[in-house]
C-alpha positions as CSV (number, residue, x, y, z in Angstrom):
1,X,-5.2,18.6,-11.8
2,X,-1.6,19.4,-12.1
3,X,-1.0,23.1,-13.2
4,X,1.7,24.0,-15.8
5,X,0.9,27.5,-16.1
6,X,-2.0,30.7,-16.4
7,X,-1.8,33.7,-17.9
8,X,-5.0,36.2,-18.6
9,X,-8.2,34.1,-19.5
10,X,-6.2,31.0,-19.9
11,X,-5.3,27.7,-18.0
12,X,-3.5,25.1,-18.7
13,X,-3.1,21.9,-17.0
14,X,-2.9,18.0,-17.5
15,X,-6.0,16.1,-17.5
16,X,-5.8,13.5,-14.4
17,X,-5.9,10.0,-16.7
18,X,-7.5,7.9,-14.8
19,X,-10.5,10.8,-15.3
20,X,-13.3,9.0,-17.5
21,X,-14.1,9.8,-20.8
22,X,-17.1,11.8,-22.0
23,X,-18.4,15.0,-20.4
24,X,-16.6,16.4,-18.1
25,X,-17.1,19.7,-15.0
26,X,-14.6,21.6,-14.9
27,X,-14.3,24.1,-12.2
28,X,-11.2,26.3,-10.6
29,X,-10.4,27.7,-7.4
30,X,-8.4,30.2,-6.8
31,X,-8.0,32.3,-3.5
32,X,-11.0,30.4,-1.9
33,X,-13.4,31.6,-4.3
34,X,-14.9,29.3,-7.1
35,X,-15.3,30.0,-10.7
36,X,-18.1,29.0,-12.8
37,X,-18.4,25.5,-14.3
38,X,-17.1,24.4,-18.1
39,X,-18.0,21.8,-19.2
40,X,-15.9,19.8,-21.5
41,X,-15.8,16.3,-23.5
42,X,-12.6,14.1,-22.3
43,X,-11.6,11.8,-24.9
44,X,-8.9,8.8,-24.5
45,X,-6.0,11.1,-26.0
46,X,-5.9,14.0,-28.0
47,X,-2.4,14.3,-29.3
48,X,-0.7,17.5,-31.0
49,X,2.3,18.1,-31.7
50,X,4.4,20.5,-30.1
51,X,7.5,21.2,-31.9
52,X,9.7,19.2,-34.0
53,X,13.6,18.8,-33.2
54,X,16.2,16.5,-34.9
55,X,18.4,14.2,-32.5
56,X,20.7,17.2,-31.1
57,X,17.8,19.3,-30.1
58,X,18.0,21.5,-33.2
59,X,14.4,23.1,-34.5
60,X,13.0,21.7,-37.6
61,X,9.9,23.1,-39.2
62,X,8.9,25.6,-42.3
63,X,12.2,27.8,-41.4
64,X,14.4,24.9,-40.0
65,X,14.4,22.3,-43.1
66,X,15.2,18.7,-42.2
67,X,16.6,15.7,-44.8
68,X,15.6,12.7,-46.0
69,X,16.8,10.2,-43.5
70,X,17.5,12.3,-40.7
71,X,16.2,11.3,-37.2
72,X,13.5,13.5,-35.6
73,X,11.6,13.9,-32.3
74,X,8.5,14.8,-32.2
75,X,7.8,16.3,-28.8
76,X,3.9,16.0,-28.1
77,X,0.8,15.9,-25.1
78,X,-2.3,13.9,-25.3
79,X,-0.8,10.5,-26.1
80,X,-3.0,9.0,-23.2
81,X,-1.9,6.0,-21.3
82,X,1.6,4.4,-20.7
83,X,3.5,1.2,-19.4
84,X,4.3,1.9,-16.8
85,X,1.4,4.2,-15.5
86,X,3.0,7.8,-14.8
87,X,0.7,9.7,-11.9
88,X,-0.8,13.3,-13.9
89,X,1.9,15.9,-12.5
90,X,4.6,13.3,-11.7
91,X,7.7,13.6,-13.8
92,X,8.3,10.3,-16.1
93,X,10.6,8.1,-15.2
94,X,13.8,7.6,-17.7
95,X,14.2,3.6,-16.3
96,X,12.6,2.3,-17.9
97,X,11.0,4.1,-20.0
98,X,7.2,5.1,-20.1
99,X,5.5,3.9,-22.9
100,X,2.8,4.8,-25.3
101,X,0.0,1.7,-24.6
102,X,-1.4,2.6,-28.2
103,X,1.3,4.7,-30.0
104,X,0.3,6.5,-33.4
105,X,1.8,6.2,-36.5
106,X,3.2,9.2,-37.9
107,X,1.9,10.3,-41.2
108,X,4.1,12.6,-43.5
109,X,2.1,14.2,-46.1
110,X,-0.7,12.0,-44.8
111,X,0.8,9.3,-47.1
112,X,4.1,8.3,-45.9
113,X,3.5,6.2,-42.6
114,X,6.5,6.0,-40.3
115,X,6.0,3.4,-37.3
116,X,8.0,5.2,-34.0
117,X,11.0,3.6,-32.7
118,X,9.8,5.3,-29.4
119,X,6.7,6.9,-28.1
120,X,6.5,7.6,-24.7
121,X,6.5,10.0,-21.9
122,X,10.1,12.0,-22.0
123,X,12.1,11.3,-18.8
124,X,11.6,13.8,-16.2
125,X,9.1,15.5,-17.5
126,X,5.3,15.3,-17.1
127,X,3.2,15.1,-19.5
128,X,5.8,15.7,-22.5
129,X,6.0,12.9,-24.6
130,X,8.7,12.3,-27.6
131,X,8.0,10.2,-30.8
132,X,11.5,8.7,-32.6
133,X,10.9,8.6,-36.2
134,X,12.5,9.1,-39.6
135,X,12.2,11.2,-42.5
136,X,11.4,8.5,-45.5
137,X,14.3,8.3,-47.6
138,X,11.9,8.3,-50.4
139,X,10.1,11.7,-48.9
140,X,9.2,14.3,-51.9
141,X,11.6,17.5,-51.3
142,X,9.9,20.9,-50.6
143,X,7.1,21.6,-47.5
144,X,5.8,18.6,-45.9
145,X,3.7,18.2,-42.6
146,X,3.7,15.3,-40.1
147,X,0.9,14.5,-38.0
148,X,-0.2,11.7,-35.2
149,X,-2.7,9.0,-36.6
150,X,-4.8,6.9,-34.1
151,X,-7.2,4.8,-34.8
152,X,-10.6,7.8,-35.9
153,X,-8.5,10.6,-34.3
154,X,-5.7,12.3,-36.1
155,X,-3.4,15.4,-34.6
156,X,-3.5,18.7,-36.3
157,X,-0.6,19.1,-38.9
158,X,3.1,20.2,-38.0
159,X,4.9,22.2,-40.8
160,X,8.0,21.1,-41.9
161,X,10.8,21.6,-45.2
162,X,12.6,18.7,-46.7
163,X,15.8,19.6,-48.7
């Protein structure tokens, strides 16, 4: 599995996709000498957002406030599968594009569904995928969170102020 990073009692690393779904071994090596075995329950995708940006890069969240109307990417992992297929580790090509197969809709305050004008791996990265969306024009001012919906799977919430 491709490595991103460790750090004291923690891993992280992107899941292989064509590895099956349901339970899972997981095992490292590390100077010749094995760990004990995890085991772990692999689902299709698990998404979660990572941070939120608007369309120059900029932070938006609880202490960045966004507008109604404005643009956003939502940078995220765990979106599964894409069109093309990108290899786990192998940075995602930026033509053309990689593709979510089954892209979420984005849920503000779990009411407001937004339908991405993009979701798909970010080119030249691995793993990192963006979501295109934007902030109803009809969107209540104050704190709001957006979150991924799939079908019986949603991410965990992402903080954000509307002014």
């Amino acid at each position: 599995a491709p490595l991103f990073y460790t750090s004291f009692g923690q891993i992280a690393f992107q899941m292989p996709y064509g590895t099956a779904t349901g339970t899972a071994l997981v095992q490292v090596e590390r100077d010749e000498q094995i760990s004990n075995t995890v085991t772990v329950n692999l689902v299709a995708r698990a998404p979660q957002i990572l941070a939120v940006t608007d369309t120059a890069y900029q932070l938006r969240d609880a202490n960045h406030p966004t507008k109604v109307g404005e643009t956003l990417i939502l940078w995220a992992i765990g979106l599964g599968a894409t069109n093309p297929p990108v290899a786990a580790g192998v940075a995602a090509p930026l033509s053309p594009p990689a593709v979510a197969v089954n892209p979420p809709r984005v849920l503000f305050n779990s009411v407001e569904e937004v339908t991405p004008s993009f979701a798909g791996l970010s080119g030249g990265s691995a793993g990192l995928y963006q979501l295109i969306v934007t902030v109803p024009l009809d969107m209540r001012k104050g704190v709001a969170y957006v979150q991924l919906d799939f079908p019986n799977w949603y991410s965990p919430t992402a903080p954000l102020v509307v002014q």
